[in-house]
N, C-alpha and C positions, 0 to 999 in steps of 0.2 A: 573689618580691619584690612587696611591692602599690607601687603607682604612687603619689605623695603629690600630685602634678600634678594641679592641682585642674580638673574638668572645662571641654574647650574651650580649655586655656591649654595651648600649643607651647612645649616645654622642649626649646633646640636643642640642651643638652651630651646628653642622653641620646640613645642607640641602641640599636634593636633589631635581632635576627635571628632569624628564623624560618626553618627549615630545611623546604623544600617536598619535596628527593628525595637522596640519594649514590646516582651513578652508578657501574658496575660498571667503565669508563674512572677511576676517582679524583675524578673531579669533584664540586666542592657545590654543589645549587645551591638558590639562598636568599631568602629577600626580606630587603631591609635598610630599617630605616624612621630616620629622624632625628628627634628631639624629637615626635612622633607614630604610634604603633605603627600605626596604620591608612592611614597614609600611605608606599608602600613603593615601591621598587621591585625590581625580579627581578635577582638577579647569579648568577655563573656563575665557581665559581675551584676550581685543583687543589688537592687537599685540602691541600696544608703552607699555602700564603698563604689558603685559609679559617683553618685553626687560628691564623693570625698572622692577621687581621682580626677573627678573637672578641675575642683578649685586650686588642686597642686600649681604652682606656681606657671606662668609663660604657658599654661595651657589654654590652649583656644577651640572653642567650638565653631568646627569649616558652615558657614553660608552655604545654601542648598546647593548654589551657582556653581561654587569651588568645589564642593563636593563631588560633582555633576561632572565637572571639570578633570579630576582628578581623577574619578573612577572610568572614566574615558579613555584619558592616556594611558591608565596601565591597561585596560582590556584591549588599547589598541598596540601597546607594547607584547603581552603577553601572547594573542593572538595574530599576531603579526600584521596586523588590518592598518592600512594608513590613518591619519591622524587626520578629522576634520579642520578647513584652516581655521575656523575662529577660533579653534584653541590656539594657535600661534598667532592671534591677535589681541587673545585676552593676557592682561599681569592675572597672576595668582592672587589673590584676595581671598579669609577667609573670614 
């Protein structure tokens, strides 16, 4: 799904999740972001209440690409590291 969210502007009905690992205990674990894919943070649920927190409403599951994308910019935010340009040529899409 491309992102219609015109850059820079926080749309808090949307939700992301980005699946980091499933544990061989059942567990998911995820980052969830609200009105901004690159703004997340890490959760941890046994697989039935992950599957009932996907389908919460304006949730979306990020594309590898976007995810790929996303977890980019913030390690190149948090680590101070420049930003490859095709991320400033790609729209966010998840």
């Amino acid at each position: 799904m491309q992102d219609t969210t015109p850059p820079g502007r926080f749309n808090p009905i949307r939700r992301f999740i980005r699946v980091r690992h499933v544990r061989d205990d059942g567990f998911i674990e995820f980052d969830f972001a609200l009105g901004d894919a690159e703004l997340s943070v890490e959760l941890i649920l046994p697989r039935a209440a992950f599957e009932a927190f996907e389908r919460l409403p304006d949730t979306e599951r990020m594309s590898e690409d976007a995810a790929a994308r996303a977890l980019q910019r913030q390690q190149s935010y948090l680590y101070g590291l420049p930003e490859p340009e095709s991320i400033h040529n790609n729209s966010q899409e998840t």
